[in-house]
VOLUMLO-657480 format. One record per atom (N, C-alpha, C): x, y, z; residue in one letter; atom name; residue number from 1. Coordinates in steps of 0.02 Angstrom, whole numbers. Layout:
<rs>
X_Y_Z_A_CA_NUM;
...
</rs>
This chain:
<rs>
-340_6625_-1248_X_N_1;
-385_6678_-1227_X_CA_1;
-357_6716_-1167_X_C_1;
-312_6694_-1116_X_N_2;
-287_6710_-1033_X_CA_2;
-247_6755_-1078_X_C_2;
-203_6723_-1129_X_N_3;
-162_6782_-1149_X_CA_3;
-176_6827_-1185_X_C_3;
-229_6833_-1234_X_N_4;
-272_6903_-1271_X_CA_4;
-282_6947_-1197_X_C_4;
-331_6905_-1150_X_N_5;
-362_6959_-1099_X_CA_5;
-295_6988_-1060_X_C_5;
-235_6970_-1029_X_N_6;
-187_7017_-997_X_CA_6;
-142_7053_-1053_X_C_6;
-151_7054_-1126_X_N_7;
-119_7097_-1157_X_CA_7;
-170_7175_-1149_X_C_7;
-238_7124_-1151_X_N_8;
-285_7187_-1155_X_CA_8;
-285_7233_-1108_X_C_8;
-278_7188_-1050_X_N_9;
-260_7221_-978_X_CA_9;
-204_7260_-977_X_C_9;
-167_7242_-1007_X_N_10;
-83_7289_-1006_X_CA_10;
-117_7334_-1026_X_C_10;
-131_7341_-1101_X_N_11;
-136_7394_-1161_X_CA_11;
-202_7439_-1117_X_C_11;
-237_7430_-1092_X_N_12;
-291_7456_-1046_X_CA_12;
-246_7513_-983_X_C_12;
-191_7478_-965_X_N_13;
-158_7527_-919_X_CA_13;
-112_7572_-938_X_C_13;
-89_7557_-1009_X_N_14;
-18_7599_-1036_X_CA_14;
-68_7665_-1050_X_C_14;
-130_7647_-1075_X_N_15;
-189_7680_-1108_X_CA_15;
-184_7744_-1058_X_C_15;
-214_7713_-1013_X_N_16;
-237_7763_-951_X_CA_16;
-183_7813_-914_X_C_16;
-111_7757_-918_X_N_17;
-52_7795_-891_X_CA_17;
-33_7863_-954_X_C_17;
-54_7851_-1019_X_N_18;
-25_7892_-1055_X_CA_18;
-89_7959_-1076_X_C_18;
-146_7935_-1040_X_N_19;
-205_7998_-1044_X_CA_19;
-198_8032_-983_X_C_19;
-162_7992_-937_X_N_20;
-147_8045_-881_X_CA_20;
-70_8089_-890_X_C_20;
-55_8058_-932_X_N_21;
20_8107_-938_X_CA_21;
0_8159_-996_X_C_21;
-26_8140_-1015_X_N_22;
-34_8224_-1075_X_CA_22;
-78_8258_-1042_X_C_22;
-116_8224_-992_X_N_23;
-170_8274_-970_X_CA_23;
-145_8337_-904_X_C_23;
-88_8274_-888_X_N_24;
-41_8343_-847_X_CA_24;
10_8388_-874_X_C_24;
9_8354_-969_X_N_25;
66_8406_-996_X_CA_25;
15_8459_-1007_X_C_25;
-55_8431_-1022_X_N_26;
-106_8506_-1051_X_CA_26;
-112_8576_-1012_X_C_26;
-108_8555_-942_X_N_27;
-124_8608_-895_X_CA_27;
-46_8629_-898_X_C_27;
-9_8610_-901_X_N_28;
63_8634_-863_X_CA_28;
73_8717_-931_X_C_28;
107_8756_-899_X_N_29;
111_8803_-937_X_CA_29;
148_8858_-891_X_C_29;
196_8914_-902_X_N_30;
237_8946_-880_X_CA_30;
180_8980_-838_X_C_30;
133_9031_-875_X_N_31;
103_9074_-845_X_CA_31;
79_9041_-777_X_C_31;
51_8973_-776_X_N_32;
24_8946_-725_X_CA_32;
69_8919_-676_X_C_32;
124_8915_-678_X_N_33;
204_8908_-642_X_CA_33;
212_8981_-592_X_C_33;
191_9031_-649_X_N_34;
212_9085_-638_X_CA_34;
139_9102_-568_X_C_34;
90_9089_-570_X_N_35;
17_9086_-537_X_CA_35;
35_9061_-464_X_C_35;
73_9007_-479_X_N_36;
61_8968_-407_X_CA_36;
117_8995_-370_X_C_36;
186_9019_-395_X_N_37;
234_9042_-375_X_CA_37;
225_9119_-340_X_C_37;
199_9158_-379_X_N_38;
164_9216_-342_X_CA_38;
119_9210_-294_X_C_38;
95_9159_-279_X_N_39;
40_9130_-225_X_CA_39;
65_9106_-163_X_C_39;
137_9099_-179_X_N_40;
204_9069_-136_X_CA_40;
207_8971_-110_X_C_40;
147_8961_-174_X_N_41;
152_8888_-164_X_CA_41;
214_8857_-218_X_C_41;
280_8855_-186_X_N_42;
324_8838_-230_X_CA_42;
339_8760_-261_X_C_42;
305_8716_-215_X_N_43;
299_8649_-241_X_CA_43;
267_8640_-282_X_C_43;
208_8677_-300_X_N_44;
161_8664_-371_X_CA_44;
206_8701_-421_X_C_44;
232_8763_-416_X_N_45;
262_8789_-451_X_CA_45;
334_8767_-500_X_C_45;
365_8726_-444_X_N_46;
429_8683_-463_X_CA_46;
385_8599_-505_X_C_46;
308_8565_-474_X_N_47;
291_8535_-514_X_CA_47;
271_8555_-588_X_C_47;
220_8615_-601_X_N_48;
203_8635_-654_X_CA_48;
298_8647_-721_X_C_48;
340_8676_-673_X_N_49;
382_8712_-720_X_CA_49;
423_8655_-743_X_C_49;
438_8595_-699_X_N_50;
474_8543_-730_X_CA_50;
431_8501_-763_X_C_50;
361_8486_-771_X_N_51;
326_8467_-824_X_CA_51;
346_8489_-898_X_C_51;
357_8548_-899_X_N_52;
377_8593_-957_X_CA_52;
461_8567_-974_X_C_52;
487_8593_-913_X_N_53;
556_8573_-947_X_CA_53;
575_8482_-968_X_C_53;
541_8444_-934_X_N_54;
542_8384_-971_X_CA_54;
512_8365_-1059_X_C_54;
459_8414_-1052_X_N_55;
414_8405_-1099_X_CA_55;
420_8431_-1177_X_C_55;
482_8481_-1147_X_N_56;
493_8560_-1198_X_CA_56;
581_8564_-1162_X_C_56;
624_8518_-1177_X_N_57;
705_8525_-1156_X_CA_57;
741_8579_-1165_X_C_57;
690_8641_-1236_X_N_58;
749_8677_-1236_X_CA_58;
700_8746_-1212_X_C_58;
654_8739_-1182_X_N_59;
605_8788_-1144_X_CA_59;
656_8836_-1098_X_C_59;
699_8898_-1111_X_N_60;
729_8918_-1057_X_CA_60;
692_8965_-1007_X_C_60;
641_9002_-1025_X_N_61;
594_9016_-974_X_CA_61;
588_8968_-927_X_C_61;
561_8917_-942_X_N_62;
537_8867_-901_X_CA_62;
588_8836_-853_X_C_62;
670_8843_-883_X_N_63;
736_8804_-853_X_CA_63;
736_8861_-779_X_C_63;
748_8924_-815_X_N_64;
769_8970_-757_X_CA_64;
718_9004_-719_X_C_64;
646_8970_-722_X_N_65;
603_8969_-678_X_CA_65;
589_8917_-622_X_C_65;
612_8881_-653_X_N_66;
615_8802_-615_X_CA_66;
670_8826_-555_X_C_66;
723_8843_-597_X_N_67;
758_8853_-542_X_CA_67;
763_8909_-495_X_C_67;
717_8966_-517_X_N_68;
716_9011_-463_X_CA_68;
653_8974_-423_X_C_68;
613_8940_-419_X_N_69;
553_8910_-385_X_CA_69;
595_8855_-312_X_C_69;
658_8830_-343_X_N_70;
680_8775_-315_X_CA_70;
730_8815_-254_X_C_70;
751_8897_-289_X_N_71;
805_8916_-235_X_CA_71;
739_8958_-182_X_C_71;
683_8981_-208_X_N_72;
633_8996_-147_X_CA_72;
603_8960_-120_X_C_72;
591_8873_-147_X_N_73;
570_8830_-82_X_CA_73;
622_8817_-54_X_C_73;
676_8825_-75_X_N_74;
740_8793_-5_X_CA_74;
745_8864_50_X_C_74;
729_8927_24_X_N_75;
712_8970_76_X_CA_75;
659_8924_135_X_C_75;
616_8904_127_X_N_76;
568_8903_175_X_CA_76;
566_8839_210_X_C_76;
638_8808_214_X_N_77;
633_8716_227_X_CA_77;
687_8758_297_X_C_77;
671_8715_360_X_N_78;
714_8711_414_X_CA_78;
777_8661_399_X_C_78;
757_8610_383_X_N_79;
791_8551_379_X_CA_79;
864_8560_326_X_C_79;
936_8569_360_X_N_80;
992_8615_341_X_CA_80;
1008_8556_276_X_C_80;
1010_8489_272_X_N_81;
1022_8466_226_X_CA_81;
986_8457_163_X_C_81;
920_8471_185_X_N_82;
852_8468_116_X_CA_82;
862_8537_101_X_C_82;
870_8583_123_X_N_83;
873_8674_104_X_CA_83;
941_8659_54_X_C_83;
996_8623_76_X_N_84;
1041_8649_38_X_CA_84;
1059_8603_-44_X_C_84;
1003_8540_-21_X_N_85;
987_8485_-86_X_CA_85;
955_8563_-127_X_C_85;
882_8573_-108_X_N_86;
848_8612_-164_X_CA_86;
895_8677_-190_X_C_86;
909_8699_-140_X_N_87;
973_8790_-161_X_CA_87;
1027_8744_-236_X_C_87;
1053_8679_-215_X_N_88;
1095_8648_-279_X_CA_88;
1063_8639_-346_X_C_88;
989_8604_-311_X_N_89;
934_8598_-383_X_CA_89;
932_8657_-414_X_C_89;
919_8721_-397_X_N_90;
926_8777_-423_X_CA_90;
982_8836_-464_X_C_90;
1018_8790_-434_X_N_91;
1093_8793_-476_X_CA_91;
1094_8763_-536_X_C_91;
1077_8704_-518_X_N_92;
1088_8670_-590_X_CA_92;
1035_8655_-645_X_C_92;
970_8692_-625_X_N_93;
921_8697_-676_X_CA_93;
945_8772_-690_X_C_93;
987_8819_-662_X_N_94;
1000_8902_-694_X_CA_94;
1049_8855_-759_X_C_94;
1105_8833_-742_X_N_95;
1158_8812_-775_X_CA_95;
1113_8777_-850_X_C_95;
1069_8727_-831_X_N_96;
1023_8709_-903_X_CA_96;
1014_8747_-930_X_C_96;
979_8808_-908_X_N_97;
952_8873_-929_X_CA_97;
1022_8890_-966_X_C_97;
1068_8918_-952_X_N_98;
1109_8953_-967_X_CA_98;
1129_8900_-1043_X_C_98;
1142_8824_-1039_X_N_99;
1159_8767_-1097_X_CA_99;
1122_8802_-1144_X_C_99;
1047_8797_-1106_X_N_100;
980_8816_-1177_X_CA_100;
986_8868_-1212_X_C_100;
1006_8925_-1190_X_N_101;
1022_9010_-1203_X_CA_101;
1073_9041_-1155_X_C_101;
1147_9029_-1176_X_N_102;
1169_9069_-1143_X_CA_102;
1165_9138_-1145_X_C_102;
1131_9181_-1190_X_N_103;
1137_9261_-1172_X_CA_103;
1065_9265_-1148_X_C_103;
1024_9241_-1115_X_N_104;
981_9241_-1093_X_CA_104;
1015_9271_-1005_X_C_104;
975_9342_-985_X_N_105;
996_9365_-917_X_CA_105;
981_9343_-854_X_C_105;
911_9319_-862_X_N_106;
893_9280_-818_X_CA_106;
916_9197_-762_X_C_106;
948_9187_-837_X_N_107;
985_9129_-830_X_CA_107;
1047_9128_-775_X_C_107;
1070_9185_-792_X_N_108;
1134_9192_-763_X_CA_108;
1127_9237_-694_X_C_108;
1040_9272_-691_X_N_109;
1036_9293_-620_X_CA_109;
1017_9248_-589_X_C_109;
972_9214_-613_X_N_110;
971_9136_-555_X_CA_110;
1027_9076_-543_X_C_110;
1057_9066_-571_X_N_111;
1131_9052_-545_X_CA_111;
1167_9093_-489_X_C_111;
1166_9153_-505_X_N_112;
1176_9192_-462_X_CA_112;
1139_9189_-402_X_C_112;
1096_9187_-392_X_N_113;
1039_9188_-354_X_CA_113;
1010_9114_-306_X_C_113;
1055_9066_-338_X_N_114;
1040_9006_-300_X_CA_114;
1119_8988_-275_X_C_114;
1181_9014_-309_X_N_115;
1232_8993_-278_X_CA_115;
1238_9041_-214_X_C_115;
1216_9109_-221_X_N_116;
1221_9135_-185_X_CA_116;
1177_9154_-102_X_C_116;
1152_9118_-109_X_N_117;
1074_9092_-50_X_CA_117;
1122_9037_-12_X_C_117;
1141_8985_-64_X_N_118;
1195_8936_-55_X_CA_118;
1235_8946_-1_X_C_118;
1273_8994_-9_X_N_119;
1341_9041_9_X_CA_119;
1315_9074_86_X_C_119;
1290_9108_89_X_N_120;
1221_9142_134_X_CA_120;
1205_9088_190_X_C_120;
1177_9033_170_X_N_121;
1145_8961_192_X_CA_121;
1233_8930_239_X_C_121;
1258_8933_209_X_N_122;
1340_8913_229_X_CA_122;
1386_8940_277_X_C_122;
1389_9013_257_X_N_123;
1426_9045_293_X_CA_123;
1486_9073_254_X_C_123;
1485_9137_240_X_N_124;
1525_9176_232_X_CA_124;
1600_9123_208_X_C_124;
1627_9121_275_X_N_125;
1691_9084_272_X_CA_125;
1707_9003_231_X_C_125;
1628_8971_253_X_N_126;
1645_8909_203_X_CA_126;
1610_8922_126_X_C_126;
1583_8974_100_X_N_127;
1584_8978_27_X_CA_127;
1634_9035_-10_X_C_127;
1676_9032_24_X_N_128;
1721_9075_-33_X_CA_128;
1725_9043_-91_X_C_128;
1742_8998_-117_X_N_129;
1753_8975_-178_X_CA_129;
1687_8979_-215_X_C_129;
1632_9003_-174_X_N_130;
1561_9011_-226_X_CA_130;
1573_9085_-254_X_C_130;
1621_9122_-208_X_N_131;
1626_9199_-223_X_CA_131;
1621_9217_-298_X_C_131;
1665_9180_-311_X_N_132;
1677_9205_-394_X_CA_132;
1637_9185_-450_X_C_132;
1597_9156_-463_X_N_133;
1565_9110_-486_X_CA_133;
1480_9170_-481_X_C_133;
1476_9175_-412_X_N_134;
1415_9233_-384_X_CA_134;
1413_9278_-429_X_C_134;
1483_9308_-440_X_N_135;
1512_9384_-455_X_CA_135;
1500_9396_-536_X_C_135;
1534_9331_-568_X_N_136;
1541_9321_-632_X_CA_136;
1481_9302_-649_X_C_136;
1422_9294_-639_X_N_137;
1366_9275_-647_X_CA_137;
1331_9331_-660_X_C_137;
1326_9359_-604_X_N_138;
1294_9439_-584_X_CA_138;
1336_9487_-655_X_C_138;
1390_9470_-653_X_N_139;
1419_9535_-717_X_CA_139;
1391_9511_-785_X_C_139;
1409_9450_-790_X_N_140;
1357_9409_-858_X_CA_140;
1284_9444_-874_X_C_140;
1235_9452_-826_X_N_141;
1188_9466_-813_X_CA_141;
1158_9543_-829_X_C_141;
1213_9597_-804_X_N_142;
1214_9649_-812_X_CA_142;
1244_9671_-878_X_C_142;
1301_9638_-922_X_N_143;
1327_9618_-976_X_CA_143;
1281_9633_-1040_X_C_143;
1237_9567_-1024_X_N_144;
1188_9557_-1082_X_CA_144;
1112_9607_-1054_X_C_144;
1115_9627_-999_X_N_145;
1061_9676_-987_X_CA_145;
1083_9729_-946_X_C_145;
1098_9796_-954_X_N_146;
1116_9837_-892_X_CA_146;
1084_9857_-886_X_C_146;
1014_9844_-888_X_N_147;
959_9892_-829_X_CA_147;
924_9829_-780_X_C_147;
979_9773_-793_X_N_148;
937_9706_-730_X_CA_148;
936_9763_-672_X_C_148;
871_9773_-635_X_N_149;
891_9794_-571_X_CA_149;
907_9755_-519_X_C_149;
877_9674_-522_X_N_150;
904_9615_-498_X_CA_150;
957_9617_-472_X_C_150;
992_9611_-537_X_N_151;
1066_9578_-538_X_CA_151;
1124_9657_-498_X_C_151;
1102_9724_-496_X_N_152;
1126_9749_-472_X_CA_152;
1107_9772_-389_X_C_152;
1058_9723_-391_X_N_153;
1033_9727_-301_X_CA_153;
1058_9669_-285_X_C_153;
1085_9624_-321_X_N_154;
1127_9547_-282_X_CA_154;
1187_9588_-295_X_C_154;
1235_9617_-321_X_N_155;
1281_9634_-352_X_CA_155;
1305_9668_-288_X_C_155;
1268_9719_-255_X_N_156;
1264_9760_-207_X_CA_156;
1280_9721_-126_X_C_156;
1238_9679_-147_X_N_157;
1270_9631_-80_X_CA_157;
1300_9591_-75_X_C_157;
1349_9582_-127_X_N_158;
1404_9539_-140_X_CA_158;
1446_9589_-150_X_C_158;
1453_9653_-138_X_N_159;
1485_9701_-118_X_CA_159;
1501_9689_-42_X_C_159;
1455_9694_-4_X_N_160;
1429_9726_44_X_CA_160;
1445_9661_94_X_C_160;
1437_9601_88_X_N_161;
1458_9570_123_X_CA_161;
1507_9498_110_X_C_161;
1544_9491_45_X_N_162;
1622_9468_34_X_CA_162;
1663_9517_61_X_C_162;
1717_9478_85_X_N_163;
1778_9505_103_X_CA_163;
1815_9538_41_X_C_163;
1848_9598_52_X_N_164;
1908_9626_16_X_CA_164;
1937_9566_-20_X_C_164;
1976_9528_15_X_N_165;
2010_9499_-19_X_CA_165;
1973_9433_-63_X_C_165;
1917_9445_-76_X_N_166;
1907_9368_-119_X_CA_166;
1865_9418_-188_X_C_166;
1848_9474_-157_X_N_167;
1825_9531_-203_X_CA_167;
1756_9569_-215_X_C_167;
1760_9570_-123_X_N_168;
1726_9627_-118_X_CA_168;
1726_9704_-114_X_C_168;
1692_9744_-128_X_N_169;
1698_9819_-113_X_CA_169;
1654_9829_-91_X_C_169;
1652_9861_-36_X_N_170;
1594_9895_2_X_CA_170;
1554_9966_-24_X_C_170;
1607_9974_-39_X_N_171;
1591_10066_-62_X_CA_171;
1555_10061_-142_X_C_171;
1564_9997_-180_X_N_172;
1505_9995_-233_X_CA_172;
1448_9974_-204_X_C_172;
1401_9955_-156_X_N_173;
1344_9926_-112_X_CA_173;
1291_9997_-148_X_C_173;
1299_10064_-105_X_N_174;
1253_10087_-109_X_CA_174;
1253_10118_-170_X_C_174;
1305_10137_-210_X_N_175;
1277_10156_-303_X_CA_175;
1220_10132_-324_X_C_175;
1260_10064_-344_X_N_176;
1214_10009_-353_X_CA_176;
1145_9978_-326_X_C_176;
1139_10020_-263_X_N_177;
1070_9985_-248_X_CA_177;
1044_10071_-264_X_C_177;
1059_10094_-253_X_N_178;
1016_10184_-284_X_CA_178;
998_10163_-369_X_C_178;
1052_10135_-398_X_N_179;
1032_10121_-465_X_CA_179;
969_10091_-499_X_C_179;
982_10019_-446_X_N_180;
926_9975_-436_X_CA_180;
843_9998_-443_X_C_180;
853_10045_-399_X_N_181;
797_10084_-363_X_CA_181;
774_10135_-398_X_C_181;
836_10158_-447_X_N_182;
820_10198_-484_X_CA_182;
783_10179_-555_X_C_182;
791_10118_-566_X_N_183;
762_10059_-613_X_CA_183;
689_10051_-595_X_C_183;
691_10024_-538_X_N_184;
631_9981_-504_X_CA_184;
619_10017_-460_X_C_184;
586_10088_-443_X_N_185;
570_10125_-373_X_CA_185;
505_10069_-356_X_C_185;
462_10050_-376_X_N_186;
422_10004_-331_X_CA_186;
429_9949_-319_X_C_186;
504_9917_-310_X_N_187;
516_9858_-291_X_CA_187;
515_9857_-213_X_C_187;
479_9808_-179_X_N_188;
470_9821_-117_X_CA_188;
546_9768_-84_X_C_188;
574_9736_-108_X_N_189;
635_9699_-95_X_CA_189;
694_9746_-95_X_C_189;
703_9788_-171_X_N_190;
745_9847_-148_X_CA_190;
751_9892_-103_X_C_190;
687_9925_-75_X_N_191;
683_9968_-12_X_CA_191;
715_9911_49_X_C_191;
680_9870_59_X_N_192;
687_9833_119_X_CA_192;
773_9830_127_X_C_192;
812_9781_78_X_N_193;
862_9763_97_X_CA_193;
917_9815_93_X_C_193;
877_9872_37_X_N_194;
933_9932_46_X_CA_194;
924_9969_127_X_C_194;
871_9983_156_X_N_195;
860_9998_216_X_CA_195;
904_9969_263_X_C_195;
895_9902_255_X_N_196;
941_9858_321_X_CA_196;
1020_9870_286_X_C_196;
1057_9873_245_X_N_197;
1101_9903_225_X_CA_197;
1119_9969_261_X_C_197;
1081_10014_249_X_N_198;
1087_10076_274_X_CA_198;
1108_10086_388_X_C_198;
1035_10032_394_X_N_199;
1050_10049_463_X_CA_199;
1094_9996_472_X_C_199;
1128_9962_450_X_N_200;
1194_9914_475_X_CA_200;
1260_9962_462_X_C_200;
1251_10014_427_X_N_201;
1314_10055_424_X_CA_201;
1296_10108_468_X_C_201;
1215_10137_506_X_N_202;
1211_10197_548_X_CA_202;
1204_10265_513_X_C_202;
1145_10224_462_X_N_203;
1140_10272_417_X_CA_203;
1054_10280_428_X_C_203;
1045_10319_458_X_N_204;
965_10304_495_X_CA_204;
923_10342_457_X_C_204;
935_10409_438_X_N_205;
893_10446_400_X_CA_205;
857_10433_326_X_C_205;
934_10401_320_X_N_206;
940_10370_230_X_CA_206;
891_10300_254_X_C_206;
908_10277_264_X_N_207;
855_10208_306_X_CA_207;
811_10218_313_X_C_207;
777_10265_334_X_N_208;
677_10278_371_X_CA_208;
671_10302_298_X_C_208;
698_10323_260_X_N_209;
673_10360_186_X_CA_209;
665_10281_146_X_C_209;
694_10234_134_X_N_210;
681_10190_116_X_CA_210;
616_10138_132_X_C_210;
637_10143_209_X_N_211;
568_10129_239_X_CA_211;
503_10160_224_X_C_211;
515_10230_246_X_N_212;
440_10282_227_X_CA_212;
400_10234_145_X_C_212;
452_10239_90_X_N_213;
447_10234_34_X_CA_213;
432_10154_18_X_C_213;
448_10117_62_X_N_214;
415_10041_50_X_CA_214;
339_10048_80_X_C_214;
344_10074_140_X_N_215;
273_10049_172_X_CA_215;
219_10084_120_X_C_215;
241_10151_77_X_N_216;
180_10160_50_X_CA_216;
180_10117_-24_X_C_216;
216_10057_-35_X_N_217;
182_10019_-102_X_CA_217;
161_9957_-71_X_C_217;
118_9938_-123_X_N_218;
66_9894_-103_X_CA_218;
101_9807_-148_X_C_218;
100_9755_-79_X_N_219;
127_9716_-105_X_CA_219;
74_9666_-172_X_C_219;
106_9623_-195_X_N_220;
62_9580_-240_X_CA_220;
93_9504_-246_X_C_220;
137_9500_-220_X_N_221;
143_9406_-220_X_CA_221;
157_9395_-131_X_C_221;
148_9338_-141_X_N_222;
188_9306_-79_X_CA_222;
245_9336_-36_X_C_222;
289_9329_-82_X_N_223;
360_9357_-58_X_CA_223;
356_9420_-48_X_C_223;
323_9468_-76_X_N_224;
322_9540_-85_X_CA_224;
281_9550_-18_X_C_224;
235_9503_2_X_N_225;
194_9540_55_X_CA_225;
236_9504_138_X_C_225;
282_9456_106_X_N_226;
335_9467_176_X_CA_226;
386_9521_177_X_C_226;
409_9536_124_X_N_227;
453_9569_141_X_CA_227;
407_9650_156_X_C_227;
372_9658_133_X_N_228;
337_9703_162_X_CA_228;
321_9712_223_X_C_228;
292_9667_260_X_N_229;
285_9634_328_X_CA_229;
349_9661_364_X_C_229;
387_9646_351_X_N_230;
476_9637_377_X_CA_230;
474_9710_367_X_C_230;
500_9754_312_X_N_231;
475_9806_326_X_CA_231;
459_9842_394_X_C_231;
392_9843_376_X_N_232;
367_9878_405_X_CA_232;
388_9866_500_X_C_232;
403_9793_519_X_N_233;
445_9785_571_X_CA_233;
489_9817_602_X_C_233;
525_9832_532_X_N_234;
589_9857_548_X_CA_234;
572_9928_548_X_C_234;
529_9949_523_X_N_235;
519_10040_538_X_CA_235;
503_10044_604_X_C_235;
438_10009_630_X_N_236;
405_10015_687_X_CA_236;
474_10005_744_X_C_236;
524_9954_742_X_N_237;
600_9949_797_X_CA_237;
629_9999_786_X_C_237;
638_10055_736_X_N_238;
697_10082_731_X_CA_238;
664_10151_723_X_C_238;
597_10174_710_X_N_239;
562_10250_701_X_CA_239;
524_10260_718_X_C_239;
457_10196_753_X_N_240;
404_10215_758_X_CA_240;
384_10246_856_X_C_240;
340_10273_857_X_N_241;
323_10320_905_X_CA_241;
256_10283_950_X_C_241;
</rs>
């Protein structure tokens, strides 16, 4: 009988362990990845999206969401060795992404997009060898989609700040971010970083026009209403009266 009752007892807990695991596969779902991530809570977001990708292996939405979730919580960590653990996680859930569907664009802008934060996070001088990899990612990207405006606003600053010799050009920066812009005029990330672009070369007029043109759209996630924020900072230091 001791041994009927602790099988029952087992079979009682596998029970319960396995109504709580479908009950967190039920809720998990992209759109709701997509909910908490616009909310800028990226730890629920990286929980919800790897529910999916465990659940659903060849889910590539879900791969190269995971990993853009993982390269914007390592944005927001102080701690230089946990920032640069999650920026890798995000690398290598784009790279899944890319296994699952390689002509998928996304795939290959978040690769882009987490090696290059990476690189950023590092320093210029100790990620050269991420250079190419950044570059070839970003062209992949634009490849299988040429109206990413994304991939030609990272593209732009991997112009803009690699060296000549590993293969940068400066003088493709602003095409490419006019292009961008010309894609996406209400991206509030394009104004911003094309702005600080502009006044880092002493280009002030072209700059407050970017500015003027961010402060009047209205943000809608998290990220959108910092960089908006930032923004508008940077008008008020450099135009305002």
């Amino acid at each position: 009988m001791k041994d009927i009752y602790h099988v029952l007892v087992r079979c009682r807990y596998q029970l319960c362990f396995l109504s709580f695991a479908l009950s967190s596969l039920a809720w998990a779902s992209v759109p709701l990845g997509d909910y908490y991530f616009n909310q800028g809570d990226y730890l629920q977001a990286i929980e919800n999206y790897k529910l999916i990708t465990e659940s659903s292996p060849n889910n590539v939405e879900a791969a190269y969401k995971l990993a853009k979730a993982y390269t914007y919580y390592a944005g927001t960590l102080s701690d230089t060795k946990e920032a640069e653990a999650n920026y890798q996680l995000g690398a290598d859930y784009a790279r899944k992404a890319i296994a699952i569907q390689e002509r998928e664009p996304e795939a290959h802008m978040e690769l882009a997009r987490a090696l290059g934060r990476l690189a950023q996070y590092r320093g210029v001088l100790q990620s050269l060898g991420l250079a190419g990899e950044v570059k070839k990612a970003l062209e992949r990207a634009l490849e299988l989609d040429p109206n990413h405006d994304g991939a030609m606003h990272a593209l732009a600053l991997y112009h803009d700040e690699v060296p000549f010799l590993v293969g940068g050009r400066a003088g493709e920066s602003i095409p490419l971010f006019e292009k961008a812009i010309a894609i996406a005029p209400d991206s509030i990330i394009h104004r911003l970083e094309f702005a600080e672009l502009l006044l880092k070369r002493n280009m002030k007029d072209e700059a407050k026009a970017q500015l003027e043109a961010l402060i009047a759209l209205t943000p809608e996630t998290a990220s959108q209403r910092q960089d908006f924020d930032k923004g508008q900072a940077i008008y008020q230091a450099n135009f305002g009266e």
